[in-house]
Each structure stands twice: as C-alpha cells, then as structure tokens.
C-alpha positions as CSV (number, residue, x, y, z in Angstrom):
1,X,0.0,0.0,0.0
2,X,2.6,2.7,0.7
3,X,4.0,2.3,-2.5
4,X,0.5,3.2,-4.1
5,X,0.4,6.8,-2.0
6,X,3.2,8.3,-4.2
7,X,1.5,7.0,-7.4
8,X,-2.0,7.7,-6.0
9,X,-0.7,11.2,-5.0
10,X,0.2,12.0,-8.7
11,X,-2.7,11.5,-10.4
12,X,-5.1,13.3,-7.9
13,X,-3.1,16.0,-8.5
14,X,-2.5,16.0,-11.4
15,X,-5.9,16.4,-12.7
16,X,-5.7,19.9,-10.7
17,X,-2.7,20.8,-13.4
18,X,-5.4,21.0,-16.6
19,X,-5.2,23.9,-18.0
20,X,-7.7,25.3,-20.7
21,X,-7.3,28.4,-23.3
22,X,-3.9,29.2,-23.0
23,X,-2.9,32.1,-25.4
24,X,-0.3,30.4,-28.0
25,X,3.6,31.4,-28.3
26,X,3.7,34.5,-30.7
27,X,-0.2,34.8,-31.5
28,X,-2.9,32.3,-32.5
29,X,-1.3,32.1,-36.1
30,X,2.4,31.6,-34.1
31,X,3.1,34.5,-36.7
32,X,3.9,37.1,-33.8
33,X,1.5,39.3,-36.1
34,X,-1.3,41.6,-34.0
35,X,-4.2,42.5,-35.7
36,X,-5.1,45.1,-33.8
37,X,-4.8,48.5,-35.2
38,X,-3.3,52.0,-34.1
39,X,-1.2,50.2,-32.0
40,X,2.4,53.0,-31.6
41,X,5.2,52.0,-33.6
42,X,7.9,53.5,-31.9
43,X,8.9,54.6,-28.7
44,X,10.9,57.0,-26.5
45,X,11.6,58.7,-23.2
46,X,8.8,61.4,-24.3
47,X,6.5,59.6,-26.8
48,X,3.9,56.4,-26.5
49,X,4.6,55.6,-22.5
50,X,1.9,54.5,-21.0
C-alpha cells in the first residue's frame, strides 16, 4: 500500500494541473503578427509611455 500513495498522489493531483485556453507562443497564427490597429510604432523617453 505505501507504495500506491506516491502513485495515487500524482494522479489526484495532477488532474488539478489541466489547464484550458492558454494564449499560444507568438499569437494564435504563431506568426507574432497583431491585428489590432493603431497600435504606436515606436517609442521613446517622451512619446507612446503608458
């Protein structure tokens, strides 16, 4: 039995892992293209700083 617990142990918890919608590496097209629009396209110490 006590070598079950360990086994037992991962699989409980692992169900608490699952994960669902997670945004994709570099876009949904893994393009790294936005589509938004009037998005700033450059920056500096004056200019688009949020």
């Amino acid at each position: 039995m006590k070598k079950n617990i360990p086994l037992i142990l991962y699989f409980s918890l692992a169900t608490f892992t699952y994960a669902d919608n997670w945004p994709h590496w570099r876009g949904p097209n893994h393009d790294g293209v936005s589509a938004e629009k009037g998005l700033p396209g450059e920056w500096s110490e004056e200019k688009n700083i949020a």
